[in-house]
C-alpha positions in Angstrom: 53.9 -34.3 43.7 57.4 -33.9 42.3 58.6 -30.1 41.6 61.2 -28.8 39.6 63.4 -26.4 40.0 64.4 -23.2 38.4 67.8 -21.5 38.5 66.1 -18.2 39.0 66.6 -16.4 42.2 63.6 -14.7 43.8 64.8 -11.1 43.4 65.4 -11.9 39.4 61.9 -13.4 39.4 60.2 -10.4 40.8 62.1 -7.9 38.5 61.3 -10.1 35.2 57.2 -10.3 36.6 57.5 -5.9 37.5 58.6 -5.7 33.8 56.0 -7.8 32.1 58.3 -10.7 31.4 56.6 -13.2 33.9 53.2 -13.1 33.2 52.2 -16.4 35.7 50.4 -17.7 32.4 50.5 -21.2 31.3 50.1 -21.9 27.4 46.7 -23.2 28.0 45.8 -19.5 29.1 47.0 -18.2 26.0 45.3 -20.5 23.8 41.7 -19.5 25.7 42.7 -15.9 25.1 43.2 -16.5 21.4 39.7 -18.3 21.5 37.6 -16.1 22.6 39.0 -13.5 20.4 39.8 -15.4 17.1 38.9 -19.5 17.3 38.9 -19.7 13.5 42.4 -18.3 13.3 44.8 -21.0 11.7 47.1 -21.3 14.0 49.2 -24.3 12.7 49.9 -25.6 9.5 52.0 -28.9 9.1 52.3 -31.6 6.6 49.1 -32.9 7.5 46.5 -30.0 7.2 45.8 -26.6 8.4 44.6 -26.1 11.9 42.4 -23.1 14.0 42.4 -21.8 17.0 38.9 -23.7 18.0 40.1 -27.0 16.6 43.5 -27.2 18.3 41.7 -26.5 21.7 39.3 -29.1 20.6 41.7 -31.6 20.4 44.0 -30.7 23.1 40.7 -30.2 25.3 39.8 -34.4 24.2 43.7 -35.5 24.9 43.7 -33.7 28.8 40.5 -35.6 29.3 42.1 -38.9 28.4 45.2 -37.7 30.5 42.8 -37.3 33.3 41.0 -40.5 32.7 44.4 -42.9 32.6 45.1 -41.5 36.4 47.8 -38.1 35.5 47.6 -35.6 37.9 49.5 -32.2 38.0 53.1 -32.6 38.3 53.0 -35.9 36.6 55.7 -35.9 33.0 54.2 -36.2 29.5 56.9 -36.9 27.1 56.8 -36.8 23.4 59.4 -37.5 20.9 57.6 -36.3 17.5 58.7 -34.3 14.5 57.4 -30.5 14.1 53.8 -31.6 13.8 50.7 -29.9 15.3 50.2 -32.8 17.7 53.2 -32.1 19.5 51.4 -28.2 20.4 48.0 -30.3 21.1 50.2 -32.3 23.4 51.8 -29.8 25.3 48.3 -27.5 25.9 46.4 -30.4 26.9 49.5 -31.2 29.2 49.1 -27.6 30.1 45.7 -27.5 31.3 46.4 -30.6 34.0 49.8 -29.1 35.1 51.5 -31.7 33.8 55.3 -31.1 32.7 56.5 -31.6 29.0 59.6 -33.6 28.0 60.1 -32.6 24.2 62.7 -35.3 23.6 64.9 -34.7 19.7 63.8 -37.8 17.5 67.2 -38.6 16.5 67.6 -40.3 20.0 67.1 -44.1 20.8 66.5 -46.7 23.3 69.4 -46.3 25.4 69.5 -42.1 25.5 65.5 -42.8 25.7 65.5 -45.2 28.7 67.9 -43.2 30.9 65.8 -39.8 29.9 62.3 -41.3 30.4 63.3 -43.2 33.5 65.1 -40.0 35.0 62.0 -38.1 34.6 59.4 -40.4 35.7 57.7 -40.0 32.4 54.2 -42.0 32.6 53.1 -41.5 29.4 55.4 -41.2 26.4 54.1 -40.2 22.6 55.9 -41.2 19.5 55.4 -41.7 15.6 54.2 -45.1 14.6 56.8 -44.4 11.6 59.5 -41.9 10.7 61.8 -41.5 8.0 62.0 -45.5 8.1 62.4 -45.8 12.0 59.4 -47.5 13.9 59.3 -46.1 16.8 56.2 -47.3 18.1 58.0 -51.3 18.4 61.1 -49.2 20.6 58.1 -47.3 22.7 57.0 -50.3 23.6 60.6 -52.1 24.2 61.2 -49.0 26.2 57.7 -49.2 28.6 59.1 -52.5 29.6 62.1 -51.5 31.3 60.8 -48.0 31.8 58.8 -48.4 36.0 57.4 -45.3 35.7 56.1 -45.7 32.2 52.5 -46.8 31.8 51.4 -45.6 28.5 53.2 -45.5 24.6 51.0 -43.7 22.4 51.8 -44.1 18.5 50.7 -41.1 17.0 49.7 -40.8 12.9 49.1 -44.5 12.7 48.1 -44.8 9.1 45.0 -47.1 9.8 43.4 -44.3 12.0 42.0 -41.7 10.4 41.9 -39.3 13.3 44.6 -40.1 15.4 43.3 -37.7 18.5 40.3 -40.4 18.6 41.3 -41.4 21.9 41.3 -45.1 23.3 42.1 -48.2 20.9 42.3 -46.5 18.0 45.1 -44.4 18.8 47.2 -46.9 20.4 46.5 -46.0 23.6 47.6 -48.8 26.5 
């Protein structure tokens, strides 16, 4: 398992976990909090719909068991190169509950900041729009899981012809 390190010196982590800071929580933890105490809570709101507490852990819940069925294991990188929609927060808990590490990657960047990033990271599994703001970037995913080893699945997110697009397998683009 790769690990990754931390510029934090022991003696500063053990002063910021004696003040509260550094809880030891993942995000996942914090989402199972919030559902048992309030899982009809809308918790995000994007372009795309308003979202609870109990559906968001649904969804990230269904994505972690597709993460586990395609062969990630803790330590393995999920990155995602999406807009400020409520998939990129089902992304990262479901990454969360695996102990797989995020790579939020800015959408203004292309193939050749992409490939070096991806390829750097060992990203296996990389998450893009189909479409944005006239940019395909499901056709570069795929350019980029060619010359990316490491790279085994492109997943276009908000296809238009899927009316769910956290139906996992075929339907989401999943390969």
């Amino acid at each position: 398992m790769r690990t990754w390190p931390n510029r934090h010196l022991p003696e500063e982590a053990g002063r910021y976990r004696r003040k509260g800071l550094w809880r030891d929580l993942m995000i996942a933890d914090g989402l199972a909090a919030l559902l048992a105490d309030r899982p009809d809570w809308v918790c995000l709101v994007d372009d795309a719909g308003r979202y609870t507490v109990e559906e968001i852990d649904r969804k990230a819940r269904k994505l972690a068991g597709w993460f586990d069925r395609s062969g990630l294991a803790h330590g393995d990188v999920v990155a995602f190169q999406l807009p400020n929609w409520h998939e990129t927060a089902v992304i990262a808990l479901a990454a969360s509950l695996l102990g797989l590490v995020c790579l939020p990657i800015v959408p203004i960047y292309r193939e050749a900041e992409l490939r070096f990033i991806l390829e750097d990271a060992g990203a296996k599994v990389f998450f893009v729009p189909r479409t944005f703001r006239n940019f395909h970037y499901a056709a570069m995913g795929e350019n980029l899981k060619r010359d990316v080893p490491s790279l085994v699945h492109v997943v276009a997110v908000r296809d238009e012809a899927v009316d769910d697009p956290f139906e996992m397998g075929e339907a989401w683009g999943c390969g």
